[in-house]
TORTIVEX-60227 format. One record per residue (C-alpha): residue in three letters; x, y, z. Coordinates in steps of 0.001 Angstrom, whole numbers, plus 524288, in hexadecimal, padded with zeros to 5 digits. Each point is the difference from the previous one (the first is absolute). Layout:
% TORTIVEX-60227
ALAXYZ...
***
This chain:
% TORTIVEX-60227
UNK7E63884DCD7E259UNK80BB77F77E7FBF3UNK809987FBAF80BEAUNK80CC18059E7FC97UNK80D437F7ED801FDUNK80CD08057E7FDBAUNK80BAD7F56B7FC15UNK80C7C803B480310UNK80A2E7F76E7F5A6UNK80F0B800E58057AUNK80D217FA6B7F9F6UNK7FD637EFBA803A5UNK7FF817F6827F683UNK7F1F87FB6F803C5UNK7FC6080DC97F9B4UNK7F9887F7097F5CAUNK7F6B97FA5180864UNK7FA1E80C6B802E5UNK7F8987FFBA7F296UNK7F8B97F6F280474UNK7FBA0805E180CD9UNK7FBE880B4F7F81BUNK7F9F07F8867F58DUNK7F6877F8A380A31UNK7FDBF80BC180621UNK7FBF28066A7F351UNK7F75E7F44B7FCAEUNK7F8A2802BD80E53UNK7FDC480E387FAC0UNK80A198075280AB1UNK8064380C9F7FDA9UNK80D307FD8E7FCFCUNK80B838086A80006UNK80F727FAB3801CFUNK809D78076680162UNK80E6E7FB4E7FBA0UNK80C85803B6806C2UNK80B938014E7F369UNK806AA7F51E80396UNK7F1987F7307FEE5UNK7FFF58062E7F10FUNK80C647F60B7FD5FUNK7F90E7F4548027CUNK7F1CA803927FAE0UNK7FA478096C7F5B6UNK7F77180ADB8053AUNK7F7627FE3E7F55DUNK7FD1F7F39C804BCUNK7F8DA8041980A92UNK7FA7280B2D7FA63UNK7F9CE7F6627F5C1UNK7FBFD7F69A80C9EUNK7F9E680BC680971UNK7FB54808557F518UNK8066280A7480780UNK80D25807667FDCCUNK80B837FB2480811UNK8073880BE8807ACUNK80FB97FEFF800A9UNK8049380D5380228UNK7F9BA809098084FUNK8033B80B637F899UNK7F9487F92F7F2D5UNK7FDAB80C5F7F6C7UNK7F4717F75E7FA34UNK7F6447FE8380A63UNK7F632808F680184UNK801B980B2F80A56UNK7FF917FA4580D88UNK80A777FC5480A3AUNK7FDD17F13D7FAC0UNK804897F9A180B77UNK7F76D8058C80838UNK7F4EF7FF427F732UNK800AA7F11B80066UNK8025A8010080D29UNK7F2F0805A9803F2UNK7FAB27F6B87F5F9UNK805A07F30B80447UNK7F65B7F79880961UNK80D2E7F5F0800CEUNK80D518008B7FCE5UNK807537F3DF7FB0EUNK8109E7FE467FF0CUNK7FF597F36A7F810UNK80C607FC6F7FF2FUNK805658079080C3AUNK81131800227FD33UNK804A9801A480CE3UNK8061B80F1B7FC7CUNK7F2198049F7FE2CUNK7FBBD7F98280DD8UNK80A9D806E180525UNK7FE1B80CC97F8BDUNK7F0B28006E806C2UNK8027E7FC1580C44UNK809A18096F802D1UNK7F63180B207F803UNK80A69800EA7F4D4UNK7F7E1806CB7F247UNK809098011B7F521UNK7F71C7F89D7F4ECUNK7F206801B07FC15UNK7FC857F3FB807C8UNK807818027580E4AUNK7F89A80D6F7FEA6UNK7F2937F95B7FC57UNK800587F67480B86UNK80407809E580A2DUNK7F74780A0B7FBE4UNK7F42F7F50E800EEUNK7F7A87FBFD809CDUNK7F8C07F56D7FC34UNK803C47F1A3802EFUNK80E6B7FA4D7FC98UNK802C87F2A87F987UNK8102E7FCC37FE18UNK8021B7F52E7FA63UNK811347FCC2801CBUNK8061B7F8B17F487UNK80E447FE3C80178UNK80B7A7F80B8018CUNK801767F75A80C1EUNK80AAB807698051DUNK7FA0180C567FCA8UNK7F3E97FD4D8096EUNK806527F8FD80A41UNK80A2180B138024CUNK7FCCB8045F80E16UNK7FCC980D427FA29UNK7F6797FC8F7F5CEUNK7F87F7F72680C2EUNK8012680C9680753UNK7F9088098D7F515UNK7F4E27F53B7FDA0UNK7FDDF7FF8F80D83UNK7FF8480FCD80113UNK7F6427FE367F504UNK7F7017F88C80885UNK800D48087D80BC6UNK7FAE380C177F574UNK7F6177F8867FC25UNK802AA7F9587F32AUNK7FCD67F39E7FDB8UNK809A97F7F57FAF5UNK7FD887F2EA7F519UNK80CDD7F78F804E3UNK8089E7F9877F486UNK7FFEF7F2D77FD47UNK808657F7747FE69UNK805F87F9907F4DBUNK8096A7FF857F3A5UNK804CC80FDD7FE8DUNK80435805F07F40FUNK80E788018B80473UNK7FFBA7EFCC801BBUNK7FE478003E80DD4UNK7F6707F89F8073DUNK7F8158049480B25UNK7F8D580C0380536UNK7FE1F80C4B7F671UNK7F6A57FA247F70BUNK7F39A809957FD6EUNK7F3837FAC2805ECUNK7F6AF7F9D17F66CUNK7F7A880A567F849UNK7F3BE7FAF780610UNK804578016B80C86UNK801C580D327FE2BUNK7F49C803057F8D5UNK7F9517FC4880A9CUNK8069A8070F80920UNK7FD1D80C777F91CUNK7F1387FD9B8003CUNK7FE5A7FD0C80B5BUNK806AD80E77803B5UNK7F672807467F7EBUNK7F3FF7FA31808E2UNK7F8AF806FC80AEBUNK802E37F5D180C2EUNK7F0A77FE9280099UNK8012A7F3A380725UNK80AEF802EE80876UNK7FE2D7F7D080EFEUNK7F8997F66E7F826UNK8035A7F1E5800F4UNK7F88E7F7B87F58BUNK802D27F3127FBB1UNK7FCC27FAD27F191UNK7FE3B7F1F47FAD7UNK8051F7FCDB7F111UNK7FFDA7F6B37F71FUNK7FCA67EFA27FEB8UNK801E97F4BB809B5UNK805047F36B7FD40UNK7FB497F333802DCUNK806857F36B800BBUNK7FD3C7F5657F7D8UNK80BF07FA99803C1UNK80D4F8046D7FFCCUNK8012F803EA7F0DFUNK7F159802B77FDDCUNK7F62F80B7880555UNK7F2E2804787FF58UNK7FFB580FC57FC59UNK7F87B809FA7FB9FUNK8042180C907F55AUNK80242809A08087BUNK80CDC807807FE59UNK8000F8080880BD0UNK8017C80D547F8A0UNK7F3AE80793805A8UNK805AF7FAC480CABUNK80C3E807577FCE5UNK7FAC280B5E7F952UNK7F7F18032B80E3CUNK80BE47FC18806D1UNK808BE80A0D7F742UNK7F62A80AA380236UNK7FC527FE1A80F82UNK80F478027680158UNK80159809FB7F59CUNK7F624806A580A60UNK807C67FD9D80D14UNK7F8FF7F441804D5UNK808A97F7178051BUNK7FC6B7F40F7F733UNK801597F01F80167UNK7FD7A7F8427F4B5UNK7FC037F1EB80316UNK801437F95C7EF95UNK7FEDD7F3307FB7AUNK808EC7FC677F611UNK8003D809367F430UNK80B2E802497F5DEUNK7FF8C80FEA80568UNK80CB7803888069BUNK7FDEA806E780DFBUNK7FDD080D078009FUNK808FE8094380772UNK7FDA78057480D82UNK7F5387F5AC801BEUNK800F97F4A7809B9UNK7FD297F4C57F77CUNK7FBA07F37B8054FUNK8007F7F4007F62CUNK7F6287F3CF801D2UNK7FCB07F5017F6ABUNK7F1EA7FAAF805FAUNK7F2DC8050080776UNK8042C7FA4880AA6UNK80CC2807E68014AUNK7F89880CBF7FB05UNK7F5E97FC5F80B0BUNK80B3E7FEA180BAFUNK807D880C0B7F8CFUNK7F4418081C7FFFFUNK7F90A7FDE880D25UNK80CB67FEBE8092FUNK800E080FE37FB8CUNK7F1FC8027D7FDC3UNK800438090C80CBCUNK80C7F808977FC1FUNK7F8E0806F57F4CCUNK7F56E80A6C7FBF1UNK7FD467FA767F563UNK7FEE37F2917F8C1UNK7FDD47FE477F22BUNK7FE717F2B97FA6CUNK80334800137F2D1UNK805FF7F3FE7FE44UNK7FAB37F5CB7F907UNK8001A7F3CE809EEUNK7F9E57F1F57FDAFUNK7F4257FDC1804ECUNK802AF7EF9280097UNK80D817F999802FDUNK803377F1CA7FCC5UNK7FCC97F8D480C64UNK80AF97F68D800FBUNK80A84803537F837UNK80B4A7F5237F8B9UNK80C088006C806C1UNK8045C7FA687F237UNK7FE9C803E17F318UNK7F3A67F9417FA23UNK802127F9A97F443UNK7F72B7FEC07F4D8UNK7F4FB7F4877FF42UNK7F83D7F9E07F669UNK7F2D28056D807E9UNK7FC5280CC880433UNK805C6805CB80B39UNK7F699804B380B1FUNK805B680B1D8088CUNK7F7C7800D680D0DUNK7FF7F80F9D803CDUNK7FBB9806A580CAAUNK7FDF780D61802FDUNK80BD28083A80269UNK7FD1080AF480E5CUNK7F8A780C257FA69UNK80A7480AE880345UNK7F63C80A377FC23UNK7F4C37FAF2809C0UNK809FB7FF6380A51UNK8038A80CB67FE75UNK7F2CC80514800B2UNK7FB937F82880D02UNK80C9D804A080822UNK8009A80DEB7F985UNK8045880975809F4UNK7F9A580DDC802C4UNK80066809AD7F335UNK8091D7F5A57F984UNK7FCCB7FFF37F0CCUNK7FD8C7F43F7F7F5UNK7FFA77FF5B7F155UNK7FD3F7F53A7F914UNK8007A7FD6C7F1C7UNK7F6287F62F7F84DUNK802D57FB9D7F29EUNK7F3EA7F9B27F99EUNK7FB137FB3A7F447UNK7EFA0802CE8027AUNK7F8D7807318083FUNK80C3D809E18026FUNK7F845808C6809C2UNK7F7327F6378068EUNK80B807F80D80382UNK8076680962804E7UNK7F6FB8079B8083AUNK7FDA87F21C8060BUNK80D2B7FF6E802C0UNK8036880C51805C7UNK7F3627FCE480955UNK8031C7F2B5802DBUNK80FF4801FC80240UNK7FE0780D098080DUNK807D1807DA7F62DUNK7FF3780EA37FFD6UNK800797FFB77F1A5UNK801507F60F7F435UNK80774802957F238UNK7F8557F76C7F6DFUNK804D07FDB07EFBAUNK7F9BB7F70B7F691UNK80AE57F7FA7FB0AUNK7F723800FF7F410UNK8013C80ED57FEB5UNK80B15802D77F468UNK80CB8806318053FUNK7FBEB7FB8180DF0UNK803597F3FB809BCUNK80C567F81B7FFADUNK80E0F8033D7FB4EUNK7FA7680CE67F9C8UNK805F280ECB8014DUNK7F34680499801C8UNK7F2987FEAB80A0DUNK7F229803847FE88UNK7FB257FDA680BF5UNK7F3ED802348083EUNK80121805DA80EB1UNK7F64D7FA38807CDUNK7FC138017580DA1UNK7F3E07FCFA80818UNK7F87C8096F7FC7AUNK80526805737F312UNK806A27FC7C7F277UNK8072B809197F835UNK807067FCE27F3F8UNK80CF78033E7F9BAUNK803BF8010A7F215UNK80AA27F61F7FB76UNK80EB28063A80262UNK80B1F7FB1C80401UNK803BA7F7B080CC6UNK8064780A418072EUNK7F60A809717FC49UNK7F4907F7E880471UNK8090B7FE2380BB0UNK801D680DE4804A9UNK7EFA1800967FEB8UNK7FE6F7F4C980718UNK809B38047680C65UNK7F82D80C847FFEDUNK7F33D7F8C18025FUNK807477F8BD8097FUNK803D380AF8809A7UNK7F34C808867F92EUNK7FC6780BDC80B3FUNK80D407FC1F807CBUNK8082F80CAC80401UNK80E237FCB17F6BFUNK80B968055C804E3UNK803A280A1B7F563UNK80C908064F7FEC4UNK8006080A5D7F43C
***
């Protein structure tokens, strides 16, 4: 059954970028209903959302056109999360102190799933000592609250009011329609390439761009772990809620990783990280020469066989194996040889799989069994793979 989200559109300005909240949401195959205060229908068309959600948009909450049904608190049985995006700070003031004049005050207090504001307003607006004092009332009942930015305003000011980023909030709002199945879980993640000096203009890489990394990252914390994301350099920006650590070579992934090893339940290595490092590298640029240039390499510390040898009682170890032959052999070898509970192994050769893709096929494999999973996308493959991670644990559910 569909998740259902419920966007509440007031009078701001940043109205506009509401479409595209919906739109995304619509794309990820959500429910979607919004509701529009009157003074929202100045700055945007109603039919713009119904055309985006598929879905009509409720105004009044007398509307002679609906179907019979108190409306409000039909969608308010229905809605697994509902979203003020932007939040003017009359409405935050009108639901904090229980005020339901409008089909959306009545909608959010009559439901009781989880609460997203999102304030957009002038500076003055929400600095005013009682606007602080209503956002901070929403907090203490529970709502969670996506802070402005700041930036250039519509009135010409500068500074606080500016609506969060759309992403920001998107994710915000999925991560409220999960079960916290990972809840007390501390897991730490490894993304992306390392970088080798050459010198100080040139490296030694691979193509890794950190976005299965991410996409188990996104997921782990979507599910209440408590996540740290150790990533090489990638062109992804960090992910919210998520402390992200940024390195450049093995070496620093190595000291990153194993100074914290101890602090986690689980370790996932599914970063990408150079198996030989230049061995003595030019404090100058090199320049060109008439021969060849000879670059002496040693091997870089084996993070993943580290792990393995200290790994602390019912800690979990995932590692990940990217091959080009002999996909299962290798792997099995190395979840044996590096003490890992389990191994994600991908041909880079499979179509739609490997580096910089959207989407995994991937192969689980553990000591004693192998068990394959159709190609999907990253954070698909990722939710499967956490599962087999903590597979016949007790989660922490809360319904």
């Amino acid at each position: 059954m569909k998740k259902c989200i419920v966007i509440g559109v007031t009078g701001g300005i940043a109205a506009f970028k509401t479409c595209q909240l919906v739109s995304n949401l619509k794309k990820k195959d959500y429910d979607i209903h919004v509701i529009m205060t009157k003074n929202a229908t100045e700055f945007i068309a109603p039919l713009t959302f119904e055309s985006l959600s598929g879905n009509r948009v409720s105004i009044d909450t007398f509307d002679r056109n609906f179907e019979y049904s108190t409306q409000h608190i039909s969608l308010a049985k229905k809605a697994d999360c509902f979203v003020i995006v932007p939040a003017t700070a009359n409405v935050i003031a009108k639901i904090v102190h229980g005020l339901a004049d409008d089909m959306l005050t009545t909608t959010f207090l009559a439901c009781s799933c989880k609460k997203i504001i999102c304030p957009a307003m002038n500076t003055g607006m929400l600095n005013n000592q009682i606007t602080q004092e209503n956002i901070m009332k929403c907090k203490e009942l529970g709502y969670e609250i996506i802070d402005s930015d700041d930036g250039y305003l519509a009135c010409g000011d500068i500074g606080k009011g500016k609506l969060a980023d759309i992403d920001l909030i998107e994710q915000a709002i999925e991560k409220s329609l999960e079960k916290p199945l990972l809840k007390g879980k501390r897991i730490c993640i490894t993304a992306g390439p390392t970088q080798e000096a050459i010198d100080p203009v040139r490296f030694i890489t691979n193509h890794s761009s950190g976005k299965m990394g991410h996409a188990l990252a996104k997921i782990a914390r979507n599910l209440g772990a408590e996540v740290t994301l150790i990533e090489g350099p990638t062109s992804l920006s960090d992910l919210p809620w998520i402390n992200t650590i940024h390195v450049k070579s093995a070496k620093d992934m190595f000291n990153e990783v194993t100074k914290r090893a101890d602090q986690f339940d689980c370790i996932i290595k599914a970063a990408a990280v150079a198996d030989y490092t230049i061995k003595n590298p030019a404090t100058q640029k090199v320049k060109k020469q008439e021969n060849d240039l000879t670059l002496v390499l040693e091997r870089t510390d084996d993070i993943l066989a580290y792990l393995g040898q200290h790994k602390k009682e019912n800690q979990i170890l995932c590692g990940f194996a990217m091959e080009t032959e002999n996909l299962i052999e290798n792997a099995r070898n190395k979840c044996i040889k590096k003490n890992c509970d389990l191994v994600i192994a991908n041909s880079i050769n499979t179509e739609g799989a490997g580096f910089k893709t959207d989407t995994n096929k991937i192969t689980i494999i553990r000591k004693d069994s192998i068990k394959e999973v159709d190609l999907m996308s990253k954070e698909e493959c990722a939710r499967i793979i956490l599962e087999e991670c903590f597979k016949g644990e007790s989660y922490v559910t809360n319904n």
